[in-house]
Each structure stands twice: as C-alpha cells, then as structure tokens.
C-alpha positions as a Markdown table, in Angstrom:
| # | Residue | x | y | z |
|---|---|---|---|---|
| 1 | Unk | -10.3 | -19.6 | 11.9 |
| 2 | Unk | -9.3 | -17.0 | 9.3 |
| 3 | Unk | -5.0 | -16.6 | 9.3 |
| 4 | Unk | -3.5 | -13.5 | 8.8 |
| 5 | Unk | -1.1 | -13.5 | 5.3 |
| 6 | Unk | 0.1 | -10.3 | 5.0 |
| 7 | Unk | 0.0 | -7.3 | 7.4 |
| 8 | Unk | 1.4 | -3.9 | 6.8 |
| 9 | Unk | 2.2 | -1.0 | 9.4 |
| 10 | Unk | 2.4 | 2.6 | 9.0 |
| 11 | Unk | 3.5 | 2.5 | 5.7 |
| 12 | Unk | 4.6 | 5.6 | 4.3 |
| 13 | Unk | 6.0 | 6.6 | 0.6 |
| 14 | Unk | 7.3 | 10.1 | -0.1 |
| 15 | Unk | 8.2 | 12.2 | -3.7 |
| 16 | Unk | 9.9 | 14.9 | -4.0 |
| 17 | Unk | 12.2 | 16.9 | -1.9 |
| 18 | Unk | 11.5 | 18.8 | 0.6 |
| 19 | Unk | 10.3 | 22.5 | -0.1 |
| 20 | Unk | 8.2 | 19.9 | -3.2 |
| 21 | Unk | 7.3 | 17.2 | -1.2 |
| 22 | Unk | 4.5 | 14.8 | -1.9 |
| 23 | Unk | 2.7 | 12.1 | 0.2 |
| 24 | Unk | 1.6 | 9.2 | -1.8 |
| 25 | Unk | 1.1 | 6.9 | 1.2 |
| 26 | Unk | 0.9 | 8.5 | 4.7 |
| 27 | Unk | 0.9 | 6.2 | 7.5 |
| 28 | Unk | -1.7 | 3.4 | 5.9 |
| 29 | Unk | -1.7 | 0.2 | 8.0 |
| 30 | Unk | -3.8 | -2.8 | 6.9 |
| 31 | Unk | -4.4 | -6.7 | 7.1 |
| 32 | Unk | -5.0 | -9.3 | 4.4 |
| 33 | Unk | -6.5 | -13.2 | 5.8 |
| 34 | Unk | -7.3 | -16.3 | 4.2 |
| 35 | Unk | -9.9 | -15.9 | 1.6 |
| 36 | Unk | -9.2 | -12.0 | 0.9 |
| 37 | Unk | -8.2 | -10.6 | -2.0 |
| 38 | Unk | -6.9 | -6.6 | -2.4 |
| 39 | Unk | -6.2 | -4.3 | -5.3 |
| 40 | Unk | -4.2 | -1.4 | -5.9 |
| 41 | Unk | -5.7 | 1.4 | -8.3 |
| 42 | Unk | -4.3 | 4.2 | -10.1 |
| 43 | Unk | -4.1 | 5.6 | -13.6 |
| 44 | Unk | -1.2 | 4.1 | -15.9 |
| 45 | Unk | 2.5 | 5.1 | -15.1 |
| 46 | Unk | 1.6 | 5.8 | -11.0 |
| 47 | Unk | 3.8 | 3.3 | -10.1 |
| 48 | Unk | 1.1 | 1.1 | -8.6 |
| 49 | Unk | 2.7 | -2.2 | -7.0 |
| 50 | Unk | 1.6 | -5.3 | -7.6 |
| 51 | Unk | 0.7 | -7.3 | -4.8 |
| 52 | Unk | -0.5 | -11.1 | -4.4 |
| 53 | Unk | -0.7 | -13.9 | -1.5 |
C-alpha cells in the first residue's frame, strides 16, 4: 500500500502587480507517495524551492 507524504492543492504564486502581473504557478495540484521522488526546475535566480520527504 503506497501512503501519501505530501499533497498540494491549487497552489497558486503571483509577481507583480496588477496592470504587470505574472503567473508563476496557477492552480497546480499534485501528490507525492512512498517511493517517489520530485524535482523542481528552472534556470538559476528563479526562486525555485526546494522540496524533500
């Protein structure tokens, strides 16, 4: 039986204001279980978090 360890719903991260608004995450939902692993990409300086279970 695989347990869940991490979920994540409707996440959403905004820049900006807003007439200059930028969606860097909009609306992403997602599971990690037992035995998964997940990585984050982006080009140096995007803020990337780091994430780990």
């Amino acid at each position: 039986m695989t347990e869940k360890k991490m979920e994540v719903q409707s996440l959403k991260k905004y820049y900006g204001k807003k007439e200059n608004i930028t969606k860097a995450l909009a609306g992403i939902s997602f599971q990690v279980v037992d035995d998964e692993f997940i990585g984050i990409m982006g080009s140096s300086g995007s803020q990337r978090p780091g994430l780990s279970c």
